[in-house]
C-alpha positions in Angstrom: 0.0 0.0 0.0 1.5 3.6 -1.0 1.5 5.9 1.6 0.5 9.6 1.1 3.0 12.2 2.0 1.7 14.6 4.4 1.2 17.8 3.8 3.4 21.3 4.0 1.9 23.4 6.7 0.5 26.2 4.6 -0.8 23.8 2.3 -2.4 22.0 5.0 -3.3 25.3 6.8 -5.3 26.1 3.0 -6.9 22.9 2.9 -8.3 23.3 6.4 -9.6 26.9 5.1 -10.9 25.4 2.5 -12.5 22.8 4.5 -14.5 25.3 6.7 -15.4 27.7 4.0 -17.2 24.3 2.4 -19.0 23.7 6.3 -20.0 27.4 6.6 -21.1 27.7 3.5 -23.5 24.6 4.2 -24.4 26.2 7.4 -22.5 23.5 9.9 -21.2 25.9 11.6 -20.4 23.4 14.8 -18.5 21.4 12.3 -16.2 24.2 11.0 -15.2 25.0 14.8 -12.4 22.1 14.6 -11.2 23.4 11.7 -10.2 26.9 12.9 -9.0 25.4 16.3 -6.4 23.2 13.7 -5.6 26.2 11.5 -4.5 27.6 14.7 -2.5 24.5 15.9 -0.6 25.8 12.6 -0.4 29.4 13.0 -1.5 30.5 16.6 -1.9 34.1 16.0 -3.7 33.8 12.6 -5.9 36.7 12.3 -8.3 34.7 9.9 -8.9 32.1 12.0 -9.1 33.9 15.5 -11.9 36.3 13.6 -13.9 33.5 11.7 -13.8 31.2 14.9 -15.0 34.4 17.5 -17.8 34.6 14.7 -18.7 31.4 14.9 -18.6 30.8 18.1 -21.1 34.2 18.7 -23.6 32.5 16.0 -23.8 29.9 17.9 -24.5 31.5 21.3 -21.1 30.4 22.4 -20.8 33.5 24.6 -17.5 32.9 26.5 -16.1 31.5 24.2 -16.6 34.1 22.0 -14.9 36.4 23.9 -12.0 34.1 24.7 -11.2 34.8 21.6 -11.7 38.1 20.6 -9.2 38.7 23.5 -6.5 36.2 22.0 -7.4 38.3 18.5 -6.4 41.8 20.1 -3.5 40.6 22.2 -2.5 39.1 18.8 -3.2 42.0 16.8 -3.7 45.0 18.9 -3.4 47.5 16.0 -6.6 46.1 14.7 -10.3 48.1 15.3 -12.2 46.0 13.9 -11.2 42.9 16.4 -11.5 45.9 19.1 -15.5 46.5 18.0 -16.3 42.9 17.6 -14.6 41.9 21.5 -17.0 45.4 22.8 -19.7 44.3 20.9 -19.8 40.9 22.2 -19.1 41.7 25.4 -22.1 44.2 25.6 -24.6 42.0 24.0 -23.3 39.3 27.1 -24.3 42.4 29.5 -20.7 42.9 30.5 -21.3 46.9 29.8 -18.3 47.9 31.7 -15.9 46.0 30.0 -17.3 46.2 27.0 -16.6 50.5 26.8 -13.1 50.1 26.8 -13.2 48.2 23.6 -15.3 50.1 21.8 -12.9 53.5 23.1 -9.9 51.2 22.1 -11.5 50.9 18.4 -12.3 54.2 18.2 -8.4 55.4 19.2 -7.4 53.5 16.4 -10.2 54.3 13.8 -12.5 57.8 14.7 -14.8 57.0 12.0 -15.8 53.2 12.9 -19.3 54.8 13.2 -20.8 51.3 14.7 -18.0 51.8 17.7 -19.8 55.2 18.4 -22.9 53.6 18.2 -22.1 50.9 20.8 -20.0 53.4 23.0 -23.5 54.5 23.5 -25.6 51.6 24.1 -22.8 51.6 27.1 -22.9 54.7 28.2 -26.9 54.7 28.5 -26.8 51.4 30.4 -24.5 53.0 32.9 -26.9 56.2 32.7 -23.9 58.2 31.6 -26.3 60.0 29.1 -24.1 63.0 29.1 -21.7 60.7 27.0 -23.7 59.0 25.4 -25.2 61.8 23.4 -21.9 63.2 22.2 -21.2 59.3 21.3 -24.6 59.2 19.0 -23.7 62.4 17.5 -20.4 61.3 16.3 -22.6 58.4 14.9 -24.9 60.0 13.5 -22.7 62.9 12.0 -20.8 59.4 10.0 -23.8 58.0 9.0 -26.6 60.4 8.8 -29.4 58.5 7.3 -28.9 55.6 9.8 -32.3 56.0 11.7 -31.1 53.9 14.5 -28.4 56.6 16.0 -30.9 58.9 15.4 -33.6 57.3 17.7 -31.5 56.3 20.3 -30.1 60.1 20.6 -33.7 61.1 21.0 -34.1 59.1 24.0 -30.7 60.1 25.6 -32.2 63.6 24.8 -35.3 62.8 26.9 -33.6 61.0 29.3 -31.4 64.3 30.1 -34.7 66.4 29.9 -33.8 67.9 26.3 -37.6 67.4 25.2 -36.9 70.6 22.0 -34.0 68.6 21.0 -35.8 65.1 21.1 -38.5 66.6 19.1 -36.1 68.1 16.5 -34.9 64.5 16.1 -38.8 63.3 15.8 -38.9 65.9 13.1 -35.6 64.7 11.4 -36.5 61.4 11.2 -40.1 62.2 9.7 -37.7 63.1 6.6 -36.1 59.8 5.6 -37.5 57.5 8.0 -41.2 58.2 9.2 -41.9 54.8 10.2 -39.0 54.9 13.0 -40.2 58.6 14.0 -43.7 57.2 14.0 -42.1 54.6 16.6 -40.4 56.7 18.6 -43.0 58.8 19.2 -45.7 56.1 20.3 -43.1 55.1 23.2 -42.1 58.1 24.2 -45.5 59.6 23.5 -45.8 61.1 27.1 -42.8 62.6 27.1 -42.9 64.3 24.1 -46.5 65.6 24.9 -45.5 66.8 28.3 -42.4 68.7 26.7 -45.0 70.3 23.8 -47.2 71.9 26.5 -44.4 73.1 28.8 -43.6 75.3 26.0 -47.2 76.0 24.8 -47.1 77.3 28.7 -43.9 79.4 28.5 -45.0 80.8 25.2 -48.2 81.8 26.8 -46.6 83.3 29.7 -44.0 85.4 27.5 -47.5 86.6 25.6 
């Protein structure tokens, strides 16, 4: 019987890529999970596989492990924002807020513009009821992406929450523009608010009359 003559690592590292691509691609996701943990048997700080494993591994509500290796991913690559975002994002959708802000501030060192990091700077900073903070973070967001409806909505409630019911109407008013189904939304649930914050200012303009 001939025997086959293993392979050179980065051949065998491609054919393991190639492997998983195959698995993902047919949605086994579980089964592409060995594959990664091999490619990094091969080459332990491979960005490729660190990413695509953290991804899986999120999918499939793998929380911890998730993290585990987003954190091997920036120790590997610190330079890197978009491993930064994705370790603050999963950390924050796990409810681990306070870690999960200096993450998203590491990302944003390294790239101003990641508009999503601004976005989920945020979402911290109104679970810690920072809302000061937050609203400077949603208006960095939405000044980068200015037709994405969700900064917009979530800077009218930090607007509300800080008692800013003129500037949470303005945003009501914005939205009606591009988006008046979200506007629509946002004022059903904040309905009370915003009607309270129309007739204070009915009151004062009566009073200056």
């Amino acid at each position: 019987m001939k025997m086959s003559l293993p392979l050179a690592p980065s051949l065998h590292y491609l054919f393991l890529k190639a492997q998983a691509l195959l698995l993902l691609a047919a949605g086994k996701r579980a089964a592409a999970l060995p594959k990664f943990a091999r490619m990094l048997r091969l080459r332990p700080a491979d960005p490729y596989a660190l990413a695509s494993r953290s991804h899986v591994e999120a999918q499939l509500h793998l929380t911890q492990e998730a993290i585990a290796s987003l954190r091997q991913l920036t120790a590997a690559w610190p330079q890197q924002a978009a491993g930064w975002f994705n370790l603050g994002y999963v950390l924050q959708q796990a409810g681990c807020h306070d870690e999960a802000g200096p993450a998203f501030e590491r990302a944003l060192a390294l790239d101003p513009r990641l508009d999503r990091a601004w976005y989920g700077l945020a979402l911290v900073r109104m679970e810690q009821q920072r809302f000061e903070e937050a609203s400077e973070a949603l208006q960095r967001n939405t000044a980068l992406q200015p037709l994405g409806p969700y900064g917009w909505y979530r800077l009218a409630q930090v607007w509300l929450a800080l008692g800013e019911v003129g500037k949470a109407r303005k945003v009501v008013a914005h939205l009606r523009r591009f988006e008046p189904r979200v506007a629509a939304q946002l004022e059903r649930e904040n309905a009370a608010a915003l009607q309270a914050g129309r007739a204070s200012m009915s009151e004062a303009d009566h009073a200056a009359g």
